[in-house]
C-alpha positions in Angstrom: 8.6 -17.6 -11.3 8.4 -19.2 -7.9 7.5 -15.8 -6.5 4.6 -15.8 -8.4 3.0 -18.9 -8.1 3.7 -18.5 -4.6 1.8 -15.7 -4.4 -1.2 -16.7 -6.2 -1.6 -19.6 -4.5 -1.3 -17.4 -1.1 -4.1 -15.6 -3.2 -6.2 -18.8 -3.5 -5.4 -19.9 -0.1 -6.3 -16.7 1.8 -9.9 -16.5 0.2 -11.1 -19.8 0.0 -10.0 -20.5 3.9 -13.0 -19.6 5.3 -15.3 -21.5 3.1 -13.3 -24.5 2.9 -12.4 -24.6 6.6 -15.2 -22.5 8.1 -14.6 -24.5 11.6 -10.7 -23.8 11.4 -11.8 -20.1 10.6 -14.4 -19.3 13.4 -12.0 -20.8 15.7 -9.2 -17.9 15.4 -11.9 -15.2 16.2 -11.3 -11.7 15.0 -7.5 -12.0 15.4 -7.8 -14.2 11.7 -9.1 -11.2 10.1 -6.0 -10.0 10.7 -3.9 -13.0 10.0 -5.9 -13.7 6.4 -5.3 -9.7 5.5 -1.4 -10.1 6.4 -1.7 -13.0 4.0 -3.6 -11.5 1.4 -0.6 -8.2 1.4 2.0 -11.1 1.2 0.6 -12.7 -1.7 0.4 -9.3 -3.4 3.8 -8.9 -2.8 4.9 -11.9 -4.0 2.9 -11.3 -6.6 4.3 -7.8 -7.6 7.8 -8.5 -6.9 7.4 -12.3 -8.9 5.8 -11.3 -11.5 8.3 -8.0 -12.3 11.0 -11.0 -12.2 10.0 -13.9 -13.8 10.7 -14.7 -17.0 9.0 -16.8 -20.0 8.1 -17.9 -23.0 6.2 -15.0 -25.3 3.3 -16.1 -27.7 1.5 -13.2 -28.4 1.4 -9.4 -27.9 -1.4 -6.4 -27.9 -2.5 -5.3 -31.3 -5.1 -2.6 -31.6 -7.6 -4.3 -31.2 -6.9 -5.8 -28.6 -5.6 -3.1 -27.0 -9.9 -1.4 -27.2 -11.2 -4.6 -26.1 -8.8 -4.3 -23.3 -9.8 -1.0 -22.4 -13.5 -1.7 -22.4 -13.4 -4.9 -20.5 -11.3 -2.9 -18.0 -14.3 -0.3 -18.3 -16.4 -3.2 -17.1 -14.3 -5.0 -14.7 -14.0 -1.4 -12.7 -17.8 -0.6 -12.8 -18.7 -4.4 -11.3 -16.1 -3.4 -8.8 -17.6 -1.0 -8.0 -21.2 -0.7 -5.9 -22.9 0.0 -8.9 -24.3 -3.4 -9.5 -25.6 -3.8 -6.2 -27.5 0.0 -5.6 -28.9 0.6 -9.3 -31.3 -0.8 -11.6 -29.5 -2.9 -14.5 -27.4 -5.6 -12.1 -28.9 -5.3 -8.7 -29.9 -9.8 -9.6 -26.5 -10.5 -10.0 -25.2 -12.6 -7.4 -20.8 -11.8 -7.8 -20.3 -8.1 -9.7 -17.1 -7.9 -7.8 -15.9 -11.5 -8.6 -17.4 -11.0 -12.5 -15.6 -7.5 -12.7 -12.1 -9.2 -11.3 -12.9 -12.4 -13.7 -13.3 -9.5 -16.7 -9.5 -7.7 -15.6 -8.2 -11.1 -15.7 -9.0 -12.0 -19.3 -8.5 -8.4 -20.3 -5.3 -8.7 -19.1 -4.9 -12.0 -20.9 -5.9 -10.4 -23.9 -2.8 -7.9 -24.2 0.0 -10.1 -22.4 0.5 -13.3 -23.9 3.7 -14.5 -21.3 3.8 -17.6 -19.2 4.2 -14.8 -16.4 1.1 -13.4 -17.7 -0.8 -16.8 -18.0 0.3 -17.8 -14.3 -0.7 -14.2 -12.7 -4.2 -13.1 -14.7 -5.0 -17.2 -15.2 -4.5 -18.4 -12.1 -6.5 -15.2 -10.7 -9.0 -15.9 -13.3 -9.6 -19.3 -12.6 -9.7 -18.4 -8.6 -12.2 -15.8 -9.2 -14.7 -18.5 -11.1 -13.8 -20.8 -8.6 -14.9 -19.0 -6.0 -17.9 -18.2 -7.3 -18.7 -21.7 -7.6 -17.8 -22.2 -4.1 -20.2 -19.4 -2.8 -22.8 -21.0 -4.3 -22.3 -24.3 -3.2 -21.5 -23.3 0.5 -24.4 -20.6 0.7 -26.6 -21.5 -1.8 -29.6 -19.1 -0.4 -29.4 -15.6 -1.5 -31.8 -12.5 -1.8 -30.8 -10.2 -4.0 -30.4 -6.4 -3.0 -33.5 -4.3 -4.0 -33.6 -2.7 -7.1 -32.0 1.1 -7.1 -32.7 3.7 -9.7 -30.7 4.1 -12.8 -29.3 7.3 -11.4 -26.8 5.0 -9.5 -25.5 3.0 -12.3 -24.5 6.2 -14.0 -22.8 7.7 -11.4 -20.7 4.3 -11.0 -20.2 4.1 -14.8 -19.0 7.8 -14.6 -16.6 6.9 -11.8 -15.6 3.9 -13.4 -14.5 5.7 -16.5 -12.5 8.2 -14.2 -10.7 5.4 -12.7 -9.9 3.5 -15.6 -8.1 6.6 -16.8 -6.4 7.0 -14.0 -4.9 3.4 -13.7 -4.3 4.1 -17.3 -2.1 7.2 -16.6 -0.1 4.9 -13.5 -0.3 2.4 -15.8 1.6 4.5 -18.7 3.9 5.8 -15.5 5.4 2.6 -14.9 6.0 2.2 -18.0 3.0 -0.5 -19.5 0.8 2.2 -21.6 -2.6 1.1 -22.0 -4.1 3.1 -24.5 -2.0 2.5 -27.3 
C-alpha cells in the first residue's frame, strides 16, 4: 500500500509544483519539464506496481448496473479528454474538460471497485483532479474561453471516444478486469 500512496502523492506533487511554487519552478528552466515528466512516469509506476500489490479491505463490488454507469461515465471521461470540448459547439465555455473527464474516470472507477486500494488510487486522483481545478482558478482566475467550433467536431470526438473506450475495454478484458460485463 505504501507504493501507492507514494505514487499518488508523486501524482499530486508533480502537478501542483508549478502553481504552488511557481518561483521554485521558473527557476529550473526547461530542464524541470523534464524533471516534473520523470516524476510524473515514477508516480505511474508506483502507482501500477502499488496498486497490483496492495491489499485491503473489500466493501463492495460491480453489479450491472454499475457496470453501464461505468461504461458511460468512461464514455464521458474519454470524450472531455479529448479536444472535443475545446473545438466544437456544446463545451467550448468549460474551463477543465480534461480535469472534468479524469474527475468522471475516477468515480467511474469508484463505482465498480469498492477496495481500500481502489479508494486510495481513483480517490486520491479524484480529489487531486478537483483540487486542482480549484487551484487553477484561484492562481489564474482570468480566462477567455476558446471560440465556439461547429458541432461537426463534437461528433467526430464522441465517435473517437466510443472507439477508445472499446479499446481500453478490450486491454482492459486482456489483463484480466473485463469491463463490459
Amino acid at each position: 500500500m505504501l507504493l501507492l500512496i507514494l505514487g499518488v502523492a508523486l501524482w499530486w506533487a508533480a502537478h501542483l509544483f508549478k502553481r504552488l511554487a511557481p518561483e521554485a519552478r521558473a527557476k529550473m528552466g526547461d530542464k524541470g519539464k523534464g524533471v516534473v515528466a520523470l516524476v510524473l512516469l515514477a508516480s505511474v509506476l508506483l502507482m501500477i506496481f502499488g496498486y497490483r500489490m496492495a491489499d485491503g479491505a473489500f466493501f463492495y463490488g460491480r453489479t450491472p448496473a454499475t457496470v453501464g454507469i461505468n461504461n458511460l461515465l468512461m464514455l464521458a471521461a474519454l470524450y472531455f479528454t479529448s479536444p472535443g470540448p475545446k473545438k466544437g459547439a456544446l463545451f467550448y465555455k468549460m474551463r477543465h474538460p480534461m480535469l472534468t473527464g479524469f474527475l468522471l474516470w475516477a468515480i467511474a472507477h469508484l463505482m465498480v471497485n469498492g477496495d481500500t486500494p481502489s479508494f486510495v488510487l481513483f480517490g486520491g486522483l479524484g480529489i487531486w483532479a478537483l483540487v486542482e481545478m480549484s487551484t487553477i482558478n484561484r492562481t489564474e482566475p482570468e480566462w477567455t474561453p476558446p471560440a465556439k467550433g461547429p458541432i461537426k467536431k463534437d461528433l467526430i470526438f464522441l465517435a473517437a471516444s466510443l472507439v477508445l473506450l472499446f479499446v481500453i475495454g478490450a486491454i482492459h478484458t486482456w489483463l484480466g478486469y473485463p469491463t463490459f460485463g
